[in-house]
KOLSEBA-219593 format. One line per 3 residues: number of its first residue (from 1); their letters; for each residue x, y, z of C-alpha. Coordinates in Angstrom, 1 decimal. Layout:
BEGIN
NUM	a	X Y Z | ...
END
This chain:
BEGIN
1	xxx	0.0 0.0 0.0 | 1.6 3.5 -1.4 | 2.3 5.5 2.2
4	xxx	-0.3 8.2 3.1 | 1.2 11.7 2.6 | 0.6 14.6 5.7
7	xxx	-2.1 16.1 3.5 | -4.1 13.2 2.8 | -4.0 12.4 6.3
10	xxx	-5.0 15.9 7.4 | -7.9 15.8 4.0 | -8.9 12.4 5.6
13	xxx	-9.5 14.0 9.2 | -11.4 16.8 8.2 | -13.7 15.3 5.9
16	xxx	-14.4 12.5 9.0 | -14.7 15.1 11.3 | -17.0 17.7 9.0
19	xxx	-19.2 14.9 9.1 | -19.2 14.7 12.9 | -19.7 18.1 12.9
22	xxx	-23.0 17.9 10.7 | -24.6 14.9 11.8 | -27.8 15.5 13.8
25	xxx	-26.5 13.6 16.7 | -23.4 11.9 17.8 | -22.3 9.6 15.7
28	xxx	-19.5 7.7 17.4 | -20.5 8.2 21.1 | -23.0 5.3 22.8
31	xxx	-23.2 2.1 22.2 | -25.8 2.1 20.6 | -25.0 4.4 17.4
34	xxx	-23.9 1.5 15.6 | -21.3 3.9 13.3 | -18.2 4.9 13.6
37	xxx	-18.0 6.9 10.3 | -17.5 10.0 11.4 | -15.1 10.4 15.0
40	xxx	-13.1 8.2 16.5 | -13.2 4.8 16.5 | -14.5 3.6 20.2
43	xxx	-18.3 3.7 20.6 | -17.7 4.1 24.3 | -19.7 6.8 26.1
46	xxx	-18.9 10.3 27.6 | -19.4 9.0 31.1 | -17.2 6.1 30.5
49	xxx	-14.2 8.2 29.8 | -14.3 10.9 33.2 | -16.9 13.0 32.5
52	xxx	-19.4 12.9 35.2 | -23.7 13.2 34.5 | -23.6 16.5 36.0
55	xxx	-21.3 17.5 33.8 | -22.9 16.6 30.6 | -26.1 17.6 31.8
58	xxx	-24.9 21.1 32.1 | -23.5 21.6 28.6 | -25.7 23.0 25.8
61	xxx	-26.8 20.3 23.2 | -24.6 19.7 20.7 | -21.5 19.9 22.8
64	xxx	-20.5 16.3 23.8 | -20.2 14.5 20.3 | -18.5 11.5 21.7
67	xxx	-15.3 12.1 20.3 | -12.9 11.9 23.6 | -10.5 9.5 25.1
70	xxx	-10.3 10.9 28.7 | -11.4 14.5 30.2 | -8.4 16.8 30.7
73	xxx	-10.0 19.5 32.4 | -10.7 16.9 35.5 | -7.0 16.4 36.1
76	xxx	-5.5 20.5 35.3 | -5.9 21.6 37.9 | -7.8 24.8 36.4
79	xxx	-8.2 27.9 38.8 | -10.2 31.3 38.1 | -8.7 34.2 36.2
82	xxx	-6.2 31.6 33.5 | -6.4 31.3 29.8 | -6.9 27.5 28.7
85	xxx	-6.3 26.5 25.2 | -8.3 23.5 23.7 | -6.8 21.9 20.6
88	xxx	-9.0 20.3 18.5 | -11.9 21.6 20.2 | -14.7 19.9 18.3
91	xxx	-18.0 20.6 19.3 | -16.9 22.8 22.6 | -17.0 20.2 25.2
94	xxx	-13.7 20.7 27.0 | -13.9 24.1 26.4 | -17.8 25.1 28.2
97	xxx	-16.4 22.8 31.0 | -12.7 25.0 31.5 | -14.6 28.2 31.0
100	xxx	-16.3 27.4 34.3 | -13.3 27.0 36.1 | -11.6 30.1 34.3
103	xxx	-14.7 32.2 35.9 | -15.7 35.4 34.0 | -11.6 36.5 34.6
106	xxx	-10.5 33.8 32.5 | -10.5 33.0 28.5 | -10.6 29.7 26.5
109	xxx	-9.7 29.3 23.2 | -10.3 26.4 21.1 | -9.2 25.7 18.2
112	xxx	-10.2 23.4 15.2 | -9.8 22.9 11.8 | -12.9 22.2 10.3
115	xxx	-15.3 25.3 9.5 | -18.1 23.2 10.4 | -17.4 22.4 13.9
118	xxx	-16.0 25.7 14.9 | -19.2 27.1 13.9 | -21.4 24.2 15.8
121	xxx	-19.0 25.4 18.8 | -19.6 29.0 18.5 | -23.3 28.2 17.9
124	xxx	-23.1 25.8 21.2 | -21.5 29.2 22.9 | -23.9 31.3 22.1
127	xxx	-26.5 28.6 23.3 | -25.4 28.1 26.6 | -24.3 31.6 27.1
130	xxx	-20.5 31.0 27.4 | -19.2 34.7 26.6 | -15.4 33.8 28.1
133	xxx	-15.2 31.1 25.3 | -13.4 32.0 21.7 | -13.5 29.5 18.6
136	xxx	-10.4 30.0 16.2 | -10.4 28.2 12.9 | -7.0 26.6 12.2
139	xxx	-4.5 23.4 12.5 | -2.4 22.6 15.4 | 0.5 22.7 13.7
142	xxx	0.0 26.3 13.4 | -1.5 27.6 16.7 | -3.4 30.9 15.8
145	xxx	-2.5 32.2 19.3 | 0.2 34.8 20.3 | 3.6 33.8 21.5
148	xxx	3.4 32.9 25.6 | -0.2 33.9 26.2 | -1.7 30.7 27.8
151	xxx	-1.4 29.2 30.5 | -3.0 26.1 30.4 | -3.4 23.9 27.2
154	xxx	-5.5 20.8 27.1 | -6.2 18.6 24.4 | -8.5 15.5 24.1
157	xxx	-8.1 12.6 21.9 | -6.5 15.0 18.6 | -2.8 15.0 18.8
160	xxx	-2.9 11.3 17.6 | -4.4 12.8 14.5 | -1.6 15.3 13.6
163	xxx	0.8 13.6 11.0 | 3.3 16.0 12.6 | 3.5 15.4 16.4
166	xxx	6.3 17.3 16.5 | 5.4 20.2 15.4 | 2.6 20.4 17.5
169	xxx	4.3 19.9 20.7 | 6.8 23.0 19.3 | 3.6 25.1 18.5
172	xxx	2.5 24.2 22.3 | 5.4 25.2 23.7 | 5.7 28.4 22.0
175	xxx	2.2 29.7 23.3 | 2.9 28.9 26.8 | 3.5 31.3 29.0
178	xxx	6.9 30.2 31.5 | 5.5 27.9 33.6 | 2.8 26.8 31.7
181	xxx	1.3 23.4 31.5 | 0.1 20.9 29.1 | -2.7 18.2 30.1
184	xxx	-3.8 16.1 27.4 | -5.7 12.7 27.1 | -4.6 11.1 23.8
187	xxx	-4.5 6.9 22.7 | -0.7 5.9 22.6 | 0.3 2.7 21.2
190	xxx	1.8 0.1 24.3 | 3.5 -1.9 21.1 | 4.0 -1.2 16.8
193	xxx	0.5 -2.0 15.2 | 1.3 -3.9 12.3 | 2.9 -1.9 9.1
196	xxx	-0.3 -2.9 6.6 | -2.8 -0.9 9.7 | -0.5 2.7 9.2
199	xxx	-2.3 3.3 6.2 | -5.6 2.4 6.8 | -7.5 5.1 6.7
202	xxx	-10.6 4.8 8.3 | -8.0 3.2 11.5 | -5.7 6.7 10.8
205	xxx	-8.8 8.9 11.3 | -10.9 6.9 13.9 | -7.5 7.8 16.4
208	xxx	-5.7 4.5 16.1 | -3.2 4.4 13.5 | -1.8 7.4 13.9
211	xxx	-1.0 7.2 17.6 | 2.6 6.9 18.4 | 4.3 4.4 20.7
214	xxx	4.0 5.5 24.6 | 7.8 6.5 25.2 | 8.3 8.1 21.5
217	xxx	5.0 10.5 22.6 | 6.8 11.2 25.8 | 10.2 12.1 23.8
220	xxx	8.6 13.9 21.3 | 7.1 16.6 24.1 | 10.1 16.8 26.1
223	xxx	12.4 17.6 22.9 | 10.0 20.4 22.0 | 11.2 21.3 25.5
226	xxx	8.6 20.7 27.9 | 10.2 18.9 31.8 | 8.5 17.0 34.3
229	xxx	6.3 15.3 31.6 | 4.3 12.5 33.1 | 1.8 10.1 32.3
232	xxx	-1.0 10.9 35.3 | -3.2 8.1 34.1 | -3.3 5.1 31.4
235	xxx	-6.1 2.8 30.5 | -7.0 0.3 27.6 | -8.3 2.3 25.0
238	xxx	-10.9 0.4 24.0 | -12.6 -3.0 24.3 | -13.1 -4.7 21.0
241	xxx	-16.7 -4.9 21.1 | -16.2 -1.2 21.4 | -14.3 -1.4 17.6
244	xxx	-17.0 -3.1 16.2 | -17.9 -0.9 13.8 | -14.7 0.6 12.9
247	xxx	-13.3 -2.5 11.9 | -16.1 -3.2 9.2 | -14.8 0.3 7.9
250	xxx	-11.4 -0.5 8.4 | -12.1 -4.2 6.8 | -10.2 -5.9 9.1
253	xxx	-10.7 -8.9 11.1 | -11.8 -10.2 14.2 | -8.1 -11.2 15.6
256	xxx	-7.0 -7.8 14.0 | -9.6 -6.0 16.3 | -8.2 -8.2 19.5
259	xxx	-4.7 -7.3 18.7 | -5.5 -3.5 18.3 | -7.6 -3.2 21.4
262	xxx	-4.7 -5.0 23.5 | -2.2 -2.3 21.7 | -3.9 1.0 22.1
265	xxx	-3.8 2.6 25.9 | -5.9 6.0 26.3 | -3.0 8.3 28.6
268	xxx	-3.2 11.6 30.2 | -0.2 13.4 30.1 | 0.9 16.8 32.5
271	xxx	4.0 18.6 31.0 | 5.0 22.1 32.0 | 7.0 24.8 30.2
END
């Protein structure tokens, strides 16, 4: 199989996730949905991932589309008055629940690159009345965000999705302010998938074949400069009844799906700057 260049992988993700985006309901989130064809690949739910009922109930429809691995803002340690960062904000989620830890002092930014969800986000804001919460169009790679103006950056399940990790983590770093932190929740692979799974595509977009190896994640944010970088919590990603339907997009087998789901860990990492 020819290898899959940054911008298909990057045309691949936002078509999935403008689909996402438009659907009239989640379309990768309970068990129940019986698709994964547009988010990630795991059918779990919300609340099986850290986000509590009272959180969810408290968001504006339209704002939890199932697309996590983990909630970040549980374990930042968020206090009144900071700006948090989201990348890859999708449909606000992370975001509505920082901004009420920022208080009406603070600012969160998210930031996606698909037209269609940032405007399903800024229609969510407007919704639920979130006036401390800004939605920025643009890729990772290249944060739309001024040099050291965060403090906090948090990130849910997206990173994995950026053909240029690296780059990322350098973008990151840059918007810090000293003595900023990173939290992010993202799948990391505990062993190599096999090479013919890299360039599957429906496995690159539904957050499983792009993830890196655990300790090559870890290297690749301390070399953009980050220090006590840490994994705070690990997890299997996903059972394999809960890749059902990815892997009849994915085509692959059974014993494929059992050997993925034993391979993929969902981590959440602190880093600071």
């Amino acid at each position: 199989m020819p290898h899959t260049t940054n911008d298909e992988v990057r045309t691949a993700v936002r078509d999935r996730y403008r689909k996402a985006a438009t659907a009239s309901q989640s379309c990768c989130g309970g068990a129940d949905s019986g698709s994964a064809s547009c988010g990630c690949g795991s059918s779990q739910k919300s609340t099986d991932i850290g986000y509590t009922a009272i959180e969810l109930a408290a968001l504006p429809e339209g704002a939890d589309l199932a697309l996590g691995c983990g909630n970040p803002t549980a374990l930042a340690g968020i206090t009144a008055g900071e700006t948090v960062l989201d990348l890859g904000s999708g449909g606000g989620i992370d975001c509505f629940l920082a901004s009420k830890r920022v208080g009406p002092t603070g600012k969160v930014i998210g930031i996606d690159m698909t037209a269609e969800m940032i405007s399903k986000a800024r229609a969510n804001a407007v919704r639920g009345g979130y006036d401390s919460v800004e939605f920025r169009l643009g890729e990772i790679e290249n944060i739309p965000v001024a040099d050291s103006s965060v403090d906090l950056i948090i990130s849910n399940c997206v990173i994995n999705l950026s053909p240029d990790k690296g780059r990322v983590f350098a973008e990151a770093f840059r918007v810090l302010k000293p003595g900023g932190r990173l939290m992010i929740s993202d799948p990391v692979l505990l062993k190599p998938l096999p090479e013919d799974l890299k360039d599957n595509v429906a496995l690159l977009t539904g957050c499983i074949a792009g993830a890196m190896v655990k300790e090559e994640y870890l290297a690749e944010i301390r070399n953009a400069g980050f220090e006590n970088v840490r994994v705070e919590r690990e997890s299997q990603y996903a059972k394999p009844e809960h890749l059902s339907s990815l892997a009849v997009e994915a085509g692959i087998s059974a014993e494929t799906v059992a050997l993925v789901a034993e391979s993929v860990a969902s981590v959440a990492i602190f880093a600071r700057k």
